[in-house]
C-alpha positions in Angstrom: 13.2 16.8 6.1 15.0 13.8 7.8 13.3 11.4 10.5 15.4 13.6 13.2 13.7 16.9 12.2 10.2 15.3 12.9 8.3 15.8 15.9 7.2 12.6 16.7 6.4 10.7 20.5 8.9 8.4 21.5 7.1 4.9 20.5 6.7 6.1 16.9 8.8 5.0 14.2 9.1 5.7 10.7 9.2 3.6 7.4 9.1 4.9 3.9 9.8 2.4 1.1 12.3 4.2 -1.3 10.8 4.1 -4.2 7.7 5.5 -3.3 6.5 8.2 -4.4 3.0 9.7 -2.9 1.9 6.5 -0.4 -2.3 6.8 -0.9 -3.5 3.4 0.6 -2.3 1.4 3.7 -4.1 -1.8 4.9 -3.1 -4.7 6.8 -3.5 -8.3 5.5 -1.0 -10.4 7.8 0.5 -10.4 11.0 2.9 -6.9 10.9 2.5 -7.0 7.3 0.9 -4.6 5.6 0.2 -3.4 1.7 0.0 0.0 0.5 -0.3 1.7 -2.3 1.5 4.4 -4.4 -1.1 6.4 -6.9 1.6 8.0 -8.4 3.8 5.1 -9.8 0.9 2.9 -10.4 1.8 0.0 -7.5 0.1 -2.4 -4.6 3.3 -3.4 -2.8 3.3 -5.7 0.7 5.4 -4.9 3.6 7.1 -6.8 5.9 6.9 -4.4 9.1 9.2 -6.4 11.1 12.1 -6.8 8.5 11.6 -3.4 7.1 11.0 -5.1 3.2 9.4 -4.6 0.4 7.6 -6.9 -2.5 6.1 -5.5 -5.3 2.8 -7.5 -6.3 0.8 -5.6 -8.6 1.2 -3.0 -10.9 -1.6 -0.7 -12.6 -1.9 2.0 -14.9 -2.3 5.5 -13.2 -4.5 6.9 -16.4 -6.5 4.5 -16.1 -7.0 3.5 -12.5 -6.4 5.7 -9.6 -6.8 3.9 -6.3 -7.4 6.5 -3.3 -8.4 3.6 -0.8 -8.5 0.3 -0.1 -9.8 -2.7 1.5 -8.3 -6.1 2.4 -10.9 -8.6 3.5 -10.7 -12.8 3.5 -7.8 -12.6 0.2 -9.9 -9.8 -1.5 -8.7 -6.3 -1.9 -11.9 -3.9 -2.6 -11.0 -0.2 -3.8 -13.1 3.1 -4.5 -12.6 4.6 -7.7 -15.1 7.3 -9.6 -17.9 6.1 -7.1 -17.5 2.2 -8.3 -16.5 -0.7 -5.4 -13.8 -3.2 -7.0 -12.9 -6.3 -5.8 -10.1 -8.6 -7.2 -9.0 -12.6 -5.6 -5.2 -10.7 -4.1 -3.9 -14.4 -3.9 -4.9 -15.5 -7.3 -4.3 -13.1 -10.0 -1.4 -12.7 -11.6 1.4 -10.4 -10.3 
C-alpha cells in the first residue's frame, strides 16, 4: 500500500525509515527529533523529523532483548522488558 492509497487528514504526513522493519517504540528526545525503535532488526535509531534522516545509534540482540516501549528522560532511555524497568546513560555508552 503506497502513501496515496492511505486515508489520512490533510496535515498528516508520513515517514517510514527504509530499512525498518516492524517500528515498536517512538519517543522524542530533541527538538523534531525523535528515536524509535525496530524489535525486529534489533535497533534504537534517531530521526531528524525536519530533514527526513536517519542515524543508527545502538544496536541489540532480538533473542536476548526485546524492547516493546520506551522512555527518554534528562539523556536516559528507560524500557519495559519481562516486567523489569531498564535504564542506560543514551549520551554515554558506546554506539
Amino acid at each position: 500500500m503506497n502513501q496515496q492509497d492511505l486515508k489520512t487528514a490533510d496535515w498528516m504526513k508520513a515517514y517510514r525509515p527504509f530499512f525498518f522493519e516492524a517500528i515498536s517504540a517512538l519517543v522524542d528526545i530533541k527538538d523534531n527529533q525523535v528515536l524509535l525503535c525496530d524489535k525486529s532488526r534489533g535497533m534504537l535509531t534517531e530521526v531528524d523529523l525536519d530533514s527526513e534522516t536517519a542515524t543508527l545509534k545502538k544496536r541489540y540482540d532480538v533473542n536476548d532483548y526485546i524492547v516493546d516501549s520506551i522512555c527518554y528522560y534528562d539523556s536516559y532511555i528507560y524500557s519495559v522488558y519481562r516486567n523489569n524497568i531498564y535504564v542506560a546513560d543514551y549520551y554515554t555508552e558506546d554506539d
